[in-house]
N, C-alpha and C positions, 0 to 999 in steps of 0.2 A: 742901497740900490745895487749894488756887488751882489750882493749875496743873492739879489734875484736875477740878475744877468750870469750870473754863470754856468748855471744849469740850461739856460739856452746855447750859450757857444759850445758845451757839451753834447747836447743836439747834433747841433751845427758841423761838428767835427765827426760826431759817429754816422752823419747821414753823407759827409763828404767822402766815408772809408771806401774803396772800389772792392765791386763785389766779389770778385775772384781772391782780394786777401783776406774778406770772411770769409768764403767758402775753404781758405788752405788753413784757416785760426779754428775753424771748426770742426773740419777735419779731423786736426791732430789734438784736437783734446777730447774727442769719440775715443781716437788710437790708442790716446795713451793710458786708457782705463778700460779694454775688451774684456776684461770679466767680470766689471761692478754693474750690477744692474739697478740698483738702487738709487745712482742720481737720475736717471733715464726714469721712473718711477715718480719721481717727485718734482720732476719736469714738466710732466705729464699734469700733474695736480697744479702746478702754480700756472699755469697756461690757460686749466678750466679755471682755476679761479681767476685768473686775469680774465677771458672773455664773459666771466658772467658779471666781474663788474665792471667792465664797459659795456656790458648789456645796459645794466641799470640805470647807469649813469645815462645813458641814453636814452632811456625811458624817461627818466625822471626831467632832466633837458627839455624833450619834446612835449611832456606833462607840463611843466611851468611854465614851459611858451605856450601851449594851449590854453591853460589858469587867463594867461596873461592879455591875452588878446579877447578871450571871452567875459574877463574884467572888464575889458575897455568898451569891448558892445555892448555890455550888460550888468553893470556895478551888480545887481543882484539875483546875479545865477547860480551863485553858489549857497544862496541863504538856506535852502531845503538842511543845510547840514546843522542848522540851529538846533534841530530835533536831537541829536547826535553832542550835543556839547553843553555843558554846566551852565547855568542863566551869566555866570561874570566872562562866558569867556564867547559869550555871540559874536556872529559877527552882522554890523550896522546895516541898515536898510540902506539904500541910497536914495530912492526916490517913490513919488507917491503911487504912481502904476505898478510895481511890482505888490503893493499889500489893496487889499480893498476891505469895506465892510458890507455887510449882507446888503443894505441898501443898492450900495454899487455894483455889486454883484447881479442882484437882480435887474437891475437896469442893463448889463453889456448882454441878461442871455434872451431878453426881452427885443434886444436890436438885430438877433440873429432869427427874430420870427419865432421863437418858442418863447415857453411859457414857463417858469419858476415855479416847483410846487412847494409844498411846508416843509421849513425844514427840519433835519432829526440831529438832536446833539447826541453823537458820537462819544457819551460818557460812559466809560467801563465802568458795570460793579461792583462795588466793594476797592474802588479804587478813592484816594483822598482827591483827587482833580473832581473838581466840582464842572457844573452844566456852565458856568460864567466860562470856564477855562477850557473849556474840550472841545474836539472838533466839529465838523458840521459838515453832514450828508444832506444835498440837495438833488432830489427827483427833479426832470425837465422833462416838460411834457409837449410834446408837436400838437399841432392843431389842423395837420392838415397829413390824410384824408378821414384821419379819425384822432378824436382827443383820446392819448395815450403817454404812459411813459417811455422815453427814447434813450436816454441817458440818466446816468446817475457818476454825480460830480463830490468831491472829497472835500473839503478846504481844512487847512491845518491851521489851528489859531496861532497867531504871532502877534509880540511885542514890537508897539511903534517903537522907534529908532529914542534915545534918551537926547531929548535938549531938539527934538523935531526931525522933521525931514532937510536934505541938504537943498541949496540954495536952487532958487525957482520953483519950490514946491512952498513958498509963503502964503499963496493963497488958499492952500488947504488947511480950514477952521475945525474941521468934523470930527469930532472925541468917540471913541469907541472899542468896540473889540473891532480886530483886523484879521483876514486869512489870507492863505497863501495856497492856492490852487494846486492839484495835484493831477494825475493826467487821469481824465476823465472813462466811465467804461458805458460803452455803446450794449444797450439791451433789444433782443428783440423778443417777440411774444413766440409762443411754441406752439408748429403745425396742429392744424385740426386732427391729423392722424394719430398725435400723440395722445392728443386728449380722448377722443371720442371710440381710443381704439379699442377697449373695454368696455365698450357699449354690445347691446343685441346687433347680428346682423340687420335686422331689420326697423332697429332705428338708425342708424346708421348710415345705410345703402345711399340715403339720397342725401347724404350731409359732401359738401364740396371740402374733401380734406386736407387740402393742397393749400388751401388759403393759412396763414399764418393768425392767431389769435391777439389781443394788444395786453399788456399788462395795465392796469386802473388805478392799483392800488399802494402802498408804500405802508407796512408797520414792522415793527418787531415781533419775534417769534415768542410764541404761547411760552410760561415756564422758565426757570431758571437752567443755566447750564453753568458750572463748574469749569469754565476753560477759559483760556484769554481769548477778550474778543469782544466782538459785538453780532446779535445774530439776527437777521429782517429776511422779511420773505414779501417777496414782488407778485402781485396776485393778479388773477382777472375772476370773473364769470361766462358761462354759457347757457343755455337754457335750449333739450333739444326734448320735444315733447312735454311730459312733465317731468325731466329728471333735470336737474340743476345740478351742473358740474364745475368745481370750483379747479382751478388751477395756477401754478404759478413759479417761481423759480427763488430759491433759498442763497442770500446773499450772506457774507461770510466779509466782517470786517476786523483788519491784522493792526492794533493802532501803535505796537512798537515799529512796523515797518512802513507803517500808513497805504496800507493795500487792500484792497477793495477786491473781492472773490466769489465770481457764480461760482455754484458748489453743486447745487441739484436742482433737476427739471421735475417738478411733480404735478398728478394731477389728481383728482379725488370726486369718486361719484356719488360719496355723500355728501357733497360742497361742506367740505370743513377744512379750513387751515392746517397744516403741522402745527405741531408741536412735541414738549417736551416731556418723559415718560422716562423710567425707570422701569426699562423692562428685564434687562439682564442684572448680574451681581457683580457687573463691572467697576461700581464705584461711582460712572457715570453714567449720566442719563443719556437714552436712543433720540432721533429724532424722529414722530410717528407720523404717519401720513394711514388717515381714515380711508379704507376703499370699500365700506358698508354697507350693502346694498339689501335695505327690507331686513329679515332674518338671518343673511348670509352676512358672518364677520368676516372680513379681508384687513388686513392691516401690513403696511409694507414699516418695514423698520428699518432702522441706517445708523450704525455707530460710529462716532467718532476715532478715527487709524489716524496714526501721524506717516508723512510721506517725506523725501526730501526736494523739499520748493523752500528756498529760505522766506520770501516774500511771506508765503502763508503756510505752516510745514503740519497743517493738519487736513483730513479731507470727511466727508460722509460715504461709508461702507455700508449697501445692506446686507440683512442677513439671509442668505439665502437656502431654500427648500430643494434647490437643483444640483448642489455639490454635497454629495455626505461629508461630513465631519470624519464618519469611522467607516473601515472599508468593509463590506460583508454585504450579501446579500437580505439578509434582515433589516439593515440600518436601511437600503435604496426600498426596501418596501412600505417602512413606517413612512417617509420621505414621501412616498405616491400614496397613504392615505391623507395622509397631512395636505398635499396640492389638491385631492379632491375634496376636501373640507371635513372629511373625516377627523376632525381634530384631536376628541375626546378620546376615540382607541388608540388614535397614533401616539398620545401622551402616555396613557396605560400601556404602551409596547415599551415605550422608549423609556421610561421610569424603571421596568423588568429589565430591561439590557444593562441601565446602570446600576442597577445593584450586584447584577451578576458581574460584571466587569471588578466593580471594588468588593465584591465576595473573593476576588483571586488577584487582589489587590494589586490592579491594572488601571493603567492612569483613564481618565476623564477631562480629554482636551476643551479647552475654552470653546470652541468653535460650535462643538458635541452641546454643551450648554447652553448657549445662545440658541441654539436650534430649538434645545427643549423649551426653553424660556417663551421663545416665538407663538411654538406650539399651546404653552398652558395659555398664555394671553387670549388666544382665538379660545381657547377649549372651555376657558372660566365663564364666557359668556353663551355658547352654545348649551351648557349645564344649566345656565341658571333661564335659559327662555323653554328648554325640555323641563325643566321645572317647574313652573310657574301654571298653574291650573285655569286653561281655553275655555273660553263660551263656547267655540266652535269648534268641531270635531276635524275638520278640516286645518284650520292652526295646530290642534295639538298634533295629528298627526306631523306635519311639517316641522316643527321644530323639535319631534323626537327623531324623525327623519335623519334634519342637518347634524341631532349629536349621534347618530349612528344607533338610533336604539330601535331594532327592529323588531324586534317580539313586540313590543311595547306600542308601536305603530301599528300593527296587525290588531290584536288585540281591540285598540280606540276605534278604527274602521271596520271589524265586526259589530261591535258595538251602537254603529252608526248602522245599521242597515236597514232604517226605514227611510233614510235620507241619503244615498249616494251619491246625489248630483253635485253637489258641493265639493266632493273629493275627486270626483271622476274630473270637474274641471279644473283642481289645483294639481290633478297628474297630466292634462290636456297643454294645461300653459308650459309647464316645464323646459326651459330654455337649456333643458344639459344641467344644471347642477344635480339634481336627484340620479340619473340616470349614469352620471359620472359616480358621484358615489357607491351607487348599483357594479357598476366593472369594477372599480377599483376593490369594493371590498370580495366579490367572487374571485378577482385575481388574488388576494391573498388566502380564501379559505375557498375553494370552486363548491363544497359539499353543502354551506349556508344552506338551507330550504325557505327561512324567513326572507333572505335577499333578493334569493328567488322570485321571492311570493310578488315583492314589490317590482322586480324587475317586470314581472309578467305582466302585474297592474298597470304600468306602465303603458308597457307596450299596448295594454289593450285600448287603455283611454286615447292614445295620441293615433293609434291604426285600429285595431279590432280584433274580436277576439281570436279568432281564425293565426294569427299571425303570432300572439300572446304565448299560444301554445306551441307554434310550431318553435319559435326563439327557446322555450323550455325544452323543448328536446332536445334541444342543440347542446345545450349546459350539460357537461362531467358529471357521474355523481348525481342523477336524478332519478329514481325508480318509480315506478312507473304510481304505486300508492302517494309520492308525492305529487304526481301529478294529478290527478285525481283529487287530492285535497285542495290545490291552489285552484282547480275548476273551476271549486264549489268557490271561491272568492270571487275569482269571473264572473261568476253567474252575479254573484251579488254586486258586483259593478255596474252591469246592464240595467237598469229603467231610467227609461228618456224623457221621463212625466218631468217636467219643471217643478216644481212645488211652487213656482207664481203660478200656476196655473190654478182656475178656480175650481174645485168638487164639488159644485153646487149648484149647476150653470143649464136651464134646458136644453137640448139639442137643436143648434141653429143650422141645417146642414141643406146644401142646393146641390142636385144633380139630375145624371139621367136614366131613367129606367128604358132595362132591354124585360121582358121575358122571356124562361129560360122553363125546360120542361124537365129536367133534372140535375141532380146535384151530388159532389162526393161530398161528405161531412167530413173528411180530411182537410181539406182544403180550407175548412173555414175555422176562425176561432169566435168560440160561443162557451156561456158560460154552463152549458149544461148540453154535450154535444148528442145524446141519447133522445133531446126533444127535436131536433132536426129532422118531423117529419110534418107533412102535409095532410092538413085537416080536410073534412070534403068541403066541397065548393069554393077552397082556396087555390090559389096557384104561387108559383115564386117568380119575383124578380129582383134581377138586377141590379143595383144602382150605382152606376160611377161616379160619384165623389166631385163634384169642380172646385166645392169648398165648405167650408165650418167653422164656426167658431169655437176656439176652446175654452172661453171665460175670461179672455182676456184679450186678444186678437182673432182677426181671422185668419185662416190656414186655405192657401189655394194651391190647385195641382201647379205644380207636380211635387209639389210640398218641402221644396230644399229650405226651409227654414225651421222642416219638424224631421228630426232624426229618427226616426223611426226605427226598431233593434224587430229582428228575424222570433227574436225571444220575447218578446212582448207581453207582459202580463194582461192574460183577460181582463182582469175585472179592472186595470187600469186605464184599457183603452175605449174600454165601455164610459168609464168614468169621463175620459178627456172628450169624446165625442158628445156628453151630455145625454147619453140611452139611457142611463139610469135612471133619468129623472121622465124619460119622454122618447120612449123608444116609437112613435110613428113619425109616418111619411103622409104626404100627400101624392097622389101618381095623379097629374094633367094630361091627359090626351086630348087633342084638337083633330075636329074629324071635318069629312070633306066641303062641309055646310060651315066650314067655320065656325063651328061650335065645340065647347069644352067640356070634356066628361071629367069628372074625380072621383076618384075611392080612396080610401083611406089604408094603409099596407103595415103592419109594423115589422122592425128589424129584429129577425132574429140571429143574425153572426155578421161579424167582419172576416174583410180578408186585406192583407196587406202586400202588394209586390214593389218593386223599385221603381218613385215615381205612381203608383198607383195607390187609391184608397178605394173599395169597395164594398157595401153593403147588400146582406141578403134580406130579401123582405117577403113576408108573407103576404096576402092580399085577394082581393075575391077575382077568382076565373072571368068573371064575362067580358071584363076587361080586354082577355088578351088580345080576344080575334080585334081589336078596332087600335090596338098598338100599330098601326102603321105608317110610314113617312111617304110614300108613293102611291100616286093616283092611277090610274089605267091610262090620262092624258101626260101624264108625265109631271105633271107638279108636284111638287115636293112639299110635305106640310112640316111644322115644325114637329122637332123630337117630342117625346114624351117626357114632360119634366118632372121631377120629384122635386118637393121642399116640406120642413118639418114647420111645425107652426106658427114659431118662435123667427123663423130665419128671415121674409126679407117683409119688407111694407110696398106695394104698389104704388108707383108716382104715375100723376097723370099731370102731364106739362102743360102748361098754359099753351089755348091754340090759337093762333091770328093767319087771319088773311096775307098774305103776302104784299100785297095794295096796298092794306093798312097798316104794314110796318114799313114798306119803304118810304112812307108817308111821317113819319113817328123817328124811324133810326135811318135816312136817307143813305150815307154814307156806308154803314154796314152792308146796307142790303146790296151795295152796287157792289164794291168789294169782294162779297158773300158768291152773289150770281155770278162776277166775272169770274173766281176761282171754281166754281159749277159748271160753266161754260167750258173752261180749258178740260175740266176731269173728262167732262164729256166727249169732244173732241180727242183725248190723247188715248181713252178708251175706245174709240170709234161708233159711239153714240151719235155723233153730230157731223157732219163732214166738214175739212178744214175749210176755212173763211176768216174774215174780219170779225172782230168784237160785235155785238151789235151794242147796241145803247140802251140805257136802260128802260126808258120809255116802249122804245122796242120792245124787249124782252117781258115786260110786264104786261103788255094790252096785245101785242100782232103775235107774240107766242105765247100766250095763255100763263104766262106764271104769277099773272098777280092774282091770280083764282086759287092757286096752292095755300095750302093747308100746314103751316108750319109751327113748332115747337120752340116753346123759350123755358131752359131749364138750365142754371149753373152745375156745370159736371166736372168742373176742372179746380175747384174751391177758392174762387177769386171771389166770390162775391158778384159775378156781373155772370148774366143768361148766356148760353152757347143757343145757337140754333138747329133744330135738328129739320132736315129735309127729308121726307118719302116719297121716294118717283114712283110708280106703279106704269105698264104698258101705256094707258093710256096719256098720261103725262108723257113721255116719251116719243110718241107716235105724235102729238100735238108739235113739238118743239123739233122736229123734221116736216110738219106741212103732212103725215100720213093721217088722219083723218078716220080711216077705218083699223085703226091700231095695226101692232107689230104682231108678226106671227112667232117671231123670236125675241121676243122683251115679255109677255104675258105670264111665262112661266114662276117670274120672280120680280117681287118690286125690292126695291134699290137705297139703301140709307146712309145720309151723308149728314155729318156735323161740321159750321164754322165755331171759331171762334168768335168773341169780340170784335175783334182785329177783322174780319173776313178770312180769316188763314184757317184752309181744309185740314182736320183733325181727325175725321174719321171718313172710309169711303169703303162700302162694300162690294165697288169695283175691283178692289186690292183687299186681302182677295177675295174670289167671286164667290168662292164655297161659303162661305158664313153670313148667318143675318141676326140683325135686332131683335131680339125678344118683345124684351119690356126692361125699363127701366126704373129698380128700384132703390131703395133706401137698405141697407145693411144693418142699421139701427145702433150706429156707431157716432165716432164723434168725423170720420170721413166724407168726402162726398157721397153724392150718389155713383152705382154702379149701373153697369151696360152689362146683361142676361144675354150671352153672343150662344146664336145655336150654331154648331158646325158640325161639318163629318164624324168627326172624333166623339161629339157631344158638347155638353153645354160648358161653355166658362165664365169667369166673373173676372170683368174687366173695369179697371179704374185707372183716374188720368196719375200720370208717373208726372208731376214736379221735372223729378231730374232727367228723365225721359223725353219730354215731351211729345207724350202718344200714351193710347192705351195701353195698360197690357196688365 
């Protein structure tokens, strides 16, 4: 006990010395050595070493007080270091909450309102720990606002405690494997902007991007990889149109550190998973994400770099086309045909540089090769689909196209030129991938004339030709014999004939004849313009177009659904009109007797302007003088109509009494007259008043005596009714008696529907009337033959319209 008291009075005595006779002891022993600097030197050292260990020493103090008190809250908090230490040197479980088994497990995540999914045993390859012994990834999925994964939880398999759990844990019977929970990692699903952002603008536009997507899914990644780990990829679907977009985020597990790691956000518009591929000479394998779209290969690649994270000290690097590997203006060029998909030459450039490089035995950085690697992957597949031998002229061209083979595209599309339509429309859709290729390879070579060719085809199918040409002028390096070749390709772009269209079809055509007393033969196209003259006792007319059939539908003005090209082959548009088979007309003239004259006219040319279709007809003179729409009292008769023989069938409507259909259809008819009533009155037909009733209106004002039509025109299946007022009907329904001296000029046609609801009124507007209502000879309703200012049209009920037109 001496020996340990003594160094305390030692203390004791040096803490009682007064400081003034330290400071005079210390003093003089500086003094008495002013030119050794050497103990002042090693002073200096025993002093940092004294304060660094009472540093430690401190640490270590405040470390075992903290052990110690978090021992006491929690016997086992420190068990995670089991992972860390030889099976004989654990340290014991204390109690039964700290370990659970899946069971348990899934019950505590079950009480938080989620949902448990399958779990994945966390078993390395190629490692001796079996699936009994390894650990365990468990997905958790919400259920509220959408079933998805939210979490994903680790647990690390542990050994129960040897001889049991300590005392108060005797009621625990349950044998099994046990884990030990690690800290969990919160996932969420990746904006729509990510995903959808490689889509066309115009699928796109109306998708709401801002919304977040859910992850669905849980597996492991395609393929083996050569690195420590474990590698799963968290997935969803999308579906916008018809392109199904798979996407997802690539989870990354570290089981010497037991650490769980997002790694990458992917998404892919061929909806296919990553996976694993050996695309460089690295040794090891890339991870590939599919971005495939049709004939266009995309492939985004990502190789394994190590970084310093101890947790997880590897990461996914892709290879990228936007940083050259080697610096030069060659290497950023092959680099821009490569982004434009130009794969195949960008590989043959980039093949020529490395030889020349190791011809002057100059290095070939890794970075350099990975690049090219990237490159052949896309190039091996755009070769072998410009390979492969098309039924359609239009495929082959496209995929010599995406490998850059332009002679060879020219070539097949000459080849094709009895059938255009099919190429002109695969150069029409063209969302920018062709026409990218197009820049990008004239920025490398501007003098191309094949690139050209297609550049200008382009242009002509998505604008016209006009514009085709002028962009060719604009191009370096174009003399003017090339331009004039690529023309003649223009030219062979242009015919707008559908090939659904039938060439074997009579001429079904309605319109209306003017006559006319001369003509330029310029103006018109015919298939032999030297016969463009007038026999005796013929005359020409006119005929404007309302509509025709061209073998497969009908075609009405102003025609925006038939393209019609300035260059127009005769004997095609002869063909699509049906002249070939049945080049006459019929010309109806209605004269002041109300009666109809006909002759017969045949077409000898067309003419075509924008919006208009017209035919020249030959036909007999006597006709013309009795061509007129005006009376000397002013009535107006109808136009003069043309139709070929084929074109329409006459319907003549079932006719009833008015009396006896409100008798039959009570409800319609009341309906029908009170919406009659109002047209009347808000045209100022009737002057304003109350309704009357329908009793009224059938006997005190004469409507049950009308003459009315039941004909389905709307293709429901049930009759529309059609109404004709004339003066007198008019004059009756105001009490005038001696008729209108302004209603006589023109009687008045008005359709309900079923419903009672006004459908048609030739109050709105007042320049047009009813013809006659025929059949088209189609699988469509019947049509409305409307005459007006302009001339005659053919009018059918619009579905989505609801109205003529």
């Amino acid at each position: 006990m001496g020996k340990i008291g003594k160094p305390a009075k030692i203390c004791s005595l040096y803490r009682q010395t007064p400081a003034r006779e330290l400071a005079q002891k210390t003093q003089f022993t500086e003094d008495a050595h002013p030119s050794s600097p050497a103990p002042r030197q090693g002073g200096w050292i025993g002093t940092l070493v004294t304060v660094a260990f009472l540093v430690s020493a401190a640490g270590l103090t405040v470390g075992a007080t903290w052990l110690g008190i978090t021992l006491m809250v929690d016997p086992d908090a420190i068990v995670w270091l089991n992972r860390f230490l030889p099976a004989w040197t654990r340290i014991s479980i204390a109690s039964q909450t700290s370990l659970q088994n899946l069971s348990e497990i899934q019950v505590s995540i079950k009480r938080r309102g989620l949902l448990p999914g399958e779990p994945i045993a966390l078993q390395v390859p190629g490692t001796e720990k079996d699936a009994a012994s390894s650990d365990l990834l468990l997905p958790v999925w919400s259920q509220q606002p959408t079933r998805q994964i939210v979490e994903l939880r680790v647990y690390s398999a542990e050994q129960p405690p040897i001889g049991g759990f300590l005392a108060g844990d005797e009621t625990r019977t349950e044998r099994g494997k046990y884990f030990w929970p690690n800290t969990p990692v919160t996932v969420t699903g990746p904006d729509q902007s990510f995903v959808l952002g490689r889509l066309a603008p115009t699928q796109s536009a109306k998708q709401n991007l801002r919304q977040t997507l859910p992850f669905t899914a849980l597996q492991r990644l395609q393929g083996q990889v050569s690195t420590p780990g474990i590698w799963l990829n968290l997935s969803g679907q999308v579906t916008v149109k018809d392109t199904q977009i798979a996407y997802g985020q690539v989870v990354h597990y570290n089981p010497n550190r037991t650490h769980l790691s997002l790694m990458l956000q992917w998404a892919s518009l061929a909806g296919k998973a990553p996976y694993w591929q050996e695309v460089t000479a690295g040794g090891l394998p890339e991870l590939v994400v599919d971005q495939t779209v049709g004939l266009e290969p995309q492939f985004d690649v990502y190789q394994l770099k190590p970084r310093n994270f101890l947790p997880n000290p590897i990461q996914l690097e892709a290879i990228s086309l936007t940083a050259p590997a080697l610096q030069g203006r060659t290497y950023e060029q092959i680099l821009s045909l490569a982004r434009s998909g130009l794969w195949s030459p960008a590989v043959q450039w980039l093949q020529s540089v490395k030889q020349q490089l190791q011809a002057k035995s100059q290095g070939w950085p890794a970075a350099a090769q990975a690049q090219m690697d990237l490159l052949q992957l896309h190039a091996q597949i755009t070769q072998s689909q410009a390979d492969k031998d098309w039924a359609s002229p239009s495929q082959a061209i496209l995929t010599s196209l995406i490998d850059g083979r332009w002679s060879k595209a020219l070539d097949i599309f000459e080849a094709a030129a009895a059938n255009p339509n099919e190429i002109k429309s695969l150069l029409k859709t063209d969302q920018g991938r062709l026409w990218g290729r197009v820049m990008a390879a004239l920025k490398v070579n501007p003098g191309r004339g094949d690139v050209k060719a297609w550049g200008a085809l382009i242009r002509a199918a998505q604008q016209d030709k006009e514009s085709a040409i002028a962009w060719l002028k604009q191009q370096p390096q174009t003399p003017p014999a090339s331009i004039a070749q690529i023309n003649k390709l223009l030219q062979q772009l242009e015919d707008p004939l559908d090939d659904r269209i039938s060439k074997s079809h009579p001429s079904q055509i309605v319109g209306t004849a003017t006559p006319i007393s001369t003509i330029d033969p310029q103006n018109w196209l015919h298939l032999d313009a030297g016969k463009l003259k007038l026999e005796q006792g013929q005359a020409w007319y006119h005929i404007q177009v309302a509509g025709f059939h061209d073998g497969k539908q009908w075609q009405r003005a102003p025609f925006s659904n038939l393209k019609l090209s300035k260059k127009l082959n005769t004997q095609q548009l002869w063909t699509l009109l049906g002249l070939n088979l049945d080049p006459q007309l019929q010309v109806i003239v209605w004269t002041a007797e109300d009666q109809q004259e006909t002759i017969t006219a045949t077409v000898k040319a067309v003419q075509m302007r924008p919006g208009t279709l017209s035919l020249l007809a030959m036909g007999q003179a006597t006709l013309g003088s009795s061509l007129s729409t005006s009376l000397p009292d002013g009535k107006r008769l109808p136009s003069p109509l043309s139709v070929s023989n084929e074109a329409l069938q006459w319907l003549e409507p079932e006719t009833t009494k008015l009396a006896d259909l409100a008798q039959q259809q009570p409800q319609w008819v009341a309906r029908s007259l009170k919406n009659l009533w109002y047209e009347l009155q808000e045209n100022r037909q009737l002057p304003p008043g109350r309704l009357p009733s329908l009793d009224i209106m059938l006997n005190r004002k004469g409507m049950g005596s009308w003459l009315v039509q039941q004909i389905d025109l709307t293709g429901n299946n049930q009759p529309e009714m059609v109404v004709t007022l004339d003066a007198e009907a008019l004059a009756m329904l105001r009490g005038d008696r001696r008729g209108s001296s302004q209603n006589h000029l023109k009687s008045r046609t008005l359709i309900f529907a079923e419903s009672g609801r006004l459908i048609y009124s030739e109050f709105r507007p007042k320049e047009q009337s009813l013809t006659a209502i025929a059949s088209l000879k189609d699988e469509g309703p019947a049509a409305l033959l409307i005459d007006t200012p302009r001339g005659y049209s053919l009018q059918r009920w619009s579905s989505q319209g609801q109205k003529f037109k």
